[in-house]
N, C-alpha and C positions, 0 to 999 in steps of 0.2 A: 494396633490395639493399645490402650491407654489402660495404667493400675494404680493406684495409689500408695505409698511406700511411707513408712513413719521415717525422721531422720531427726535427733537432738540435735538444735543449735548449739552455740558457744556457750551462751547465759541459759541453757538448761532446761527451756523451754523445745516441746517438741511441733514439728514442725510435717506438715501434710508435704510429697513432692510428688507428681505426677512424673512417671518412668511408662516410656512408649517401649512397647514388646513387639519380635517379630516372630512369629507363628509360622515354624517350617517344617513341622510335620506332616499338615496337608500337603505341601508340593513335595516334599520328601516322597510320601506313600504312591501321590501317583506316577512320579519319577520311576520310583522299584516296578512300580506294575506294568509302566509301560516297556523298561528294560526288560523283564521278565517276559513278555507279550514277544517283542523283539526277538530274544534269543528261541522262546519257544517255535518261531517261524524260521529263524532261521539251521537250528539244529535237528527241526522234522519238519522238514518243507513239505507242503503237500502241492499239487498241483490240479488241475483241471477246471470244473464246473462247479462252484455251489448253486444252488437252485435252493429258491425262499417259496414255498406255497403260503399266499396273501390269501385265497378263498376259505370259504370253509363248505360241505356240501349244504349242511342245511340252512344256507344264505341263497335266496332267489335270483341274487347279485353277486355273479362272480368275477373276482379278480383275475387276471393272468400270474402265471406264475414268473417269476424274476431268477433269471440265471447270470451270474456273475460270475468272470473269473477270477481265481482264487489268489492267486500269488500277487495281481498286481492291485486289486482291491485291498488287501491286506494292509499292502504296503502302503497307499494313500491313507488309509485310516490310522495306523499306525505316524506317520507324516502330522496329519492333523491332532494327532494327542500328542507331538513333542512341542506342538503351540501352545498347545492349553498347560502343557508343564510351564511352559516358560511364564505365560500371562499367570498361570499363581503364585512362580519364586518374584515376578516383578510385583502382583498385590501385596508379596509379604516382603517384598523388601521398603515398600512404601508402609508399613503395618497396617495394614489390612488383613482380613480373613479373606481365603479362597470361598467365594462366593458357594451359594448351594445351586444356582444355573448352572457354575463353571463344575463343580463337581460330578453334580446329576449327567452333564452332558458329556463329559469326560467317563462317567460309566458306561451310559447307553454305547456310547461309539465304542470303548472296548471291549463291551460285549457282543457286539456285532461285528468287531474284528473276529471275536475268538470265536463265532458261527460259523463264520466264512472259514477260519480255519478246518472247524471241526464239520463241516459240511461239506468238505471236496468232493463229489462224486457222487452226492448224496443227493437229500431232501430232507431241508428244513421247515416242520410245518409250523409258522410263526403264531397262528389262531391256534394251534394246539398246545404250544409252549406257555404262551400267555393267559391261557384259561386255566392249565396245571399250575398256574403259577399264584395265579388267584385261591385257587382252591385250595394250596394246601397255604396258604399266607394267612388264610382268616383265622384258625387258634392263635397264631400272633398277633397279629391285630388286636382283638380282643383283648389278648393277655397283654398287649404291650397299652390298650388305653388305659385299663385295670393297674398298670404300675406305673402310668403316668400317675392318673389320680392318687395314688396311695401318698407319690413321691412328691407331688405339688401340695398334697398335705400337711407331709412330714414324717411319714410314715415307709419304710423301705419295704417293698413289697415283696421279698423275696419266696412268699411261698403262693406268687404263682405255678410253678406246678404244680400244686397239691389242689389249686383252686380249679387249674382244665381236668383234672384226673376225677376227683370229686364229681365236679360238674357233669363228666362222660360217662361214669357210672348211674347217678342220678337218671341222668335222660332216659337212657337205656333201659332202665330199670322201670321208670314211670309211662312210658312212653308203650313199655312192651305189655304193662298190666292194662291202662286206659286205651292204647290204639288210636291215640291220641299223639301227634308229636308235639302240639302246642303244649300239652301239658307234658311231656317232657322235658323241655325249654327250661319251662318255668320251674321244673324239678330241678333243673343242671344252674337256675340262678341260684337256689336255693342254698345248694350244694357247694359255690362258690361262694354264698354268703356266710356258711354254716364255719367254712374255715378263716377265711378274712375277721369273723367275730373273735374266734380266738386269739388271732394275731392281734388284733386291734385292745381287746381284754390283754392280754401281756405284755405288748407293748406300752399301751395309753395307760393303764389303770395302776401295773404292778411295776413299769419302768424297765422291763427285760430286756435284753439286747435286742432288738430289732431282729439283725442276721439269725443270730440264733434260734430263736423263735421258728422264723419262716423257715432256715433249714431243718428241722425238729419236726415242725409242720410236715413239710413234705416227706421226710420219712413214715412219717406218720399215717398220712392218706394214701401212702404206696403200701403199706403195709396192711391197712384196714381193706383199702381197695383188694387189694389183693385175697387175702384172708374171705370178705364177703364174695367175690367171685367162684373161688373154690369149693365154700359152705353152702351158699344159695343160688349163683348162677348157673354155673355148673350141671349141677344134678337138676335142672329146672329149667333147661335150657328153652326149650318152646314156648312157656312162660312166661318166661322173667327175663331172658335175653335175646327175643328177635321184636327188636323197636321199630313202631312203625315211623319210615322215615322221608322227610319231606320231600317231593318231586320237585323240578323245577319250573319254575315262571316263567315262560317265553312272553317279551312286552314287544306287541308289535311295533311293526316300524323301526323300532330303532336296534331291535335286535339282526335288520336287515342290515346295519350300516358297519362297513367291511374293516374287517381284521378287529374292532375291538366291540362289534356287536355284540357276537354270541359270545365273550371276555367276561362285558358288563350288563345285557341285558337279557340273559339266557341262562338265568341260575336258581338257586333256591331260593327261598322265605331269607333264612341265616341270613348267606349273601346280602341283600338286601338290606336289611336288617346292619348288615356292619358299615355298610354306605351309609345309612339315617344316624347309625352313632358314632362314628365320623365326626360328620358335619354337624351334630347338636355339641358334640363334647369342644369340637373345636369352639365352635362358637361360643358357649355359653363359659369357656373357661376364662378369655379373652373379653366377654361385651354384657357379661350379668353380675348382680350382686354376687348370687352364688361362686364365680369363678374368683368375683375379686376377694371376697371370704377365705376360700379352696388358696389361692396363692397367697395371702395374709399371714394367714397361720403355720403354713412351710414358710416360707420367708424371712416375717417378724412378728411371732407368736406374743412378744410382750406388746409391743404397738400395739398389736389386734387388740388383746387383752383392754388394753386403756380404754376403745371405743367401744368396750362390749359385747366383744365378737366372744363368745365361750368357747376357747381354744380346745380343749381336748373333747368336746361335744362332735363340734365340726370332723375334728379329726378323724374320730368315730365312728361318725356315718357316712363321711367318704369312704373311708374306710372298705365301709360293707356296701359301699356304690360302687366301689374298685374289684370287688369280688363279686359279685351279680354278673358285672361287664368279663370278666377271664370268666365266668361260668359257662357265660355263653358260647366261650369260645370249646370250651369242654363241649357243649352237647354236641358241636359239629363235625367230632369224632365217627359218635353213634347215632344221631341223627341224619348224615349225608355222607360221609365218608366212607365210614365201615357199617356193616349194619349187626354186629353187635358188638358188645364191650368186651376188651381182652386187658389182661394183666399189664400193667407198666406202658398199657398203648401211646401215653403222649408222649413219652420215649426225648425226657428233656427240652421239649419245646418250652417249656416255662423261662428255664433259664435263658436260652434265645430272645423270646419276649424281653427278659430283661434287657438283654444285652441291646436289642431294639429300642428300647425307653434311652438307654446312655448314651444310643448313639443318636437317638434322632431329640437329643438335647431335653431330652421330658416335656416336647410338643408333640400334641395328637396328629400334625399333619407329618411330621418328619418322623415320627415314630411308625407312623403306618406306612411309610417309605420305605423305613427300614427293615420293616415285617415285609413288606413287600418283595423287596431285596434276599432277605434269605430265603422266602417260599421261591423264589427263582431261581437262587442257586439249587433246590433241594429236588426239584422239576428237570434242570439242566444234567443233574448227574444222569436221569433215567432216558433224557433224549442223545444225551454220549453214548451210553451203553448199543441201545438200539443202530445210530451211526455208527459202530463198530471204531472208533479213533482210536488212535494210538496213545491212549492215556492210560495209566495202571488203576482196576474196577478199585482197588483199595484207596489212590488218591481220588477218586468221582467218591467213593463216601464220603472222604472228608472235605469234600467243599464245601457245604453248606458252612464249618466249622470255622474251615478256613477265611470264609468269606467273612462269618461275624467277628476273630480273631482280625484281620484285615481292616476292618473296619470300627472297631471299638479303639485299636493300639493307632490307627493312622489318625481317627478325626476328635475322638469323644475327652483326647487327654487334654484335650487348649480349652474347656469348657468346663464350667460350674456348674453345678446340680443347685436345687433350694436349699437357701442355706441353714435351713433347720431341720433337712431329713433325717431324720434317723436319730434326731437329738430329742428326749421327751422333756416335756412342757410341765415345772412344778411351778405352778400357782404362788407365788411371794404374798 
């Protein structure tokens, strides 16, 4: 990777030098993981039969199930990640970045070692892991396109969690009065907009510290949340907190097609719903006016400015586009999850979201990677428990933790964010 470096010549004049950098953090982190992976096998070895169930019952078409053995499966995959280490110290010694195939595939396979580990004996039901893993991914998602947009802005999103908690209350609340869950939805965008406006009002208008804000924020809607559940939900509970909540869609056909049918084609509205915005957000950030606006004004808000882009305008109502989108991710709390609202229920996924934007570089497809990624780890602790393995139930909490700490400290530090987040825009 290539930087540009200022250096004074002799006569005083200064001078541009291009300095090639090599980036060995990424082969650093998977080096540690797969030494790590290594010792864990080999200081609790387990032996016998993992067995993978590929079916699922309500598929017409069923798989066989896949029985491997344990120790020596391990050990080829394990084999094959000291390759992928080496092909990323060779990309970074040529200054290259470790590719995102060579990463992605370098995770998949270590997490299919550490199955096989922790499935000796067992049954791992791979349609069940991967639908759990969906499920609880989509408030990040969500919350992580909501602080794409803030940050592609300019604007540091940091009180997404006050915009899912918001959002979860809302739904819950409109949803349980109307019997309606589309309009509870549309209550939990509301909700996420209600708070994004303030942030956007103290950051854009009054010039407040961005952090400050959204963490203020969020104490805030923790506290209000909280407060109005006690005083109104509470005592009212038939009411005002049993939301009527969306069933799922079964799309035929394709929710016949095995191991990531019923994943992807056998879910709610939501679901759904975070696939279409997805792929609009990807696309339109990337190949419309509006995105090239949206990255303009994070970027080079004074450029923008020249051609008439209304900087803090834009700003603004991204802004409160970036809280609609984490709203949403709120209502799927109390909407499909739980079915009703509880105190403190997003229980920090906000900041995970963030931590999901920094690592999947403030793009909506690598960010929904990375939400994808920790809703896996957060699924895998509950299928440990159930296989009974020999891991302590206190380290299975902290993996999801651990996984976003792994991954923000291994990949997100060789990378640049926009370079106007979080800087406000005074108009010369």
């Amino acid at each position: 990777m290539m930087s540009l470096v200022q250096k004074e010549a002799a006569d005083g004049t200064v001078q541009l030098m291009t300095v090639r950098e090599r980036h060995l953090k990424a082969p650093i982190v998977l080096a540690v993981v797969t030494v790590l992976l290594s010792l864990l096998v080999l200081l609790v070895p387990r032996t016998g039969t993992s067995t993978f169930r590929l079916g699922d019952s309500s598929q017409s078409f069923q798989l066989p199930d896949v029985a491997l053995p344990t120790a020596s499966t391990i050990w080829v995959v394990i084999g094959i990640l000291v390759v992928l280490v080496i092909a990323a110290f060779l990309r970074a010694w040529t200054y290259r970045t470790a590719s995102l195939w060579l990463v992605l595939g370098f995770g998949i396979l270590a997490i299919f070692a550490f199955l096989v580990w922790a499935g000796a004996g067992g049954l791992v039901p791979v349609t069940s892991l991967l639908f759990g893993a969906v499920s609880l991914s989509v408030p990040l998602v969500f919350g992580a396109l909501g602080g794409v947009i803030g940050e592609r802005a300019g604007v540091v999103n940091v009180a997404i969690e006050g915009q899912l908690l918001l959002g979860a209350f809302s739904a819950a609340l409109l949803s349980s009065i109307t019997g309606n869950p589309f309009v509870g939805l549309i209550g939990a965008m509301i909700g996420g907009v209600l708070v994004a406006s303030v942030l956007a009002a103290f950051a854009i208008k009054y010039l407040v510290e961005q952090v400050i804000v959204g963490v203020v924020l969020n104490v805030l809607v923790t506290g209000l949340t909280g407060f109005l559940y006690g005083a109104l939900l509470a005592p009212n509970e038939k009411a005002l907190n049993t939301p009527v909540r969306f069933t799922r869609i079964e799309i035929p056909v394709l929710s016949d097609i095995p191991i990531i049918g019923p994943v992807l084609f056998n879910q709610t509205f939501i679901v759904y719903l975070m696939f279409i915005t997805v792929a609009v957000v990807a696309w339109g950030l990337y190949r419309t006016r509006w995105g090239l606006r949206l990255r303009a004004v994070g970027e080079h808000p004074q450029a923008a400015d020249t051609v008439g882009i209304k900087v803090n305008a834009t700003r603004f109502w991204n802004v409160l586009l970036a809280g609609a989108i984490a709203g949403i991710g709120g209502a799927y709390f109390t909407l499909v999850s739980v079915p009703q609202f509880g105190k403190d229920m997003t229980a920090g996924l906000g900041f995970i979201a963030l931590a999901a934007v920094i690592f999947g570089r403030w793009d909506p497809i690598r960010a929904t990677l990375a939400a994808l990624l920790f809703g896996f780890a957060t699924n895998l602790q509950n299928l440990l428990s159930i296989l009974k393995t020999p891991v302590p139930s206190e380290f299975m909490l902290m993996l999801p933790y651990v996984v976003t700490l792994i991954a923000v400290a291994g990949f997100a530090g060789q990378i640049r964010g926009p370079a106007a987040s979080g800087k406000p825009y005074i108009k010369s």
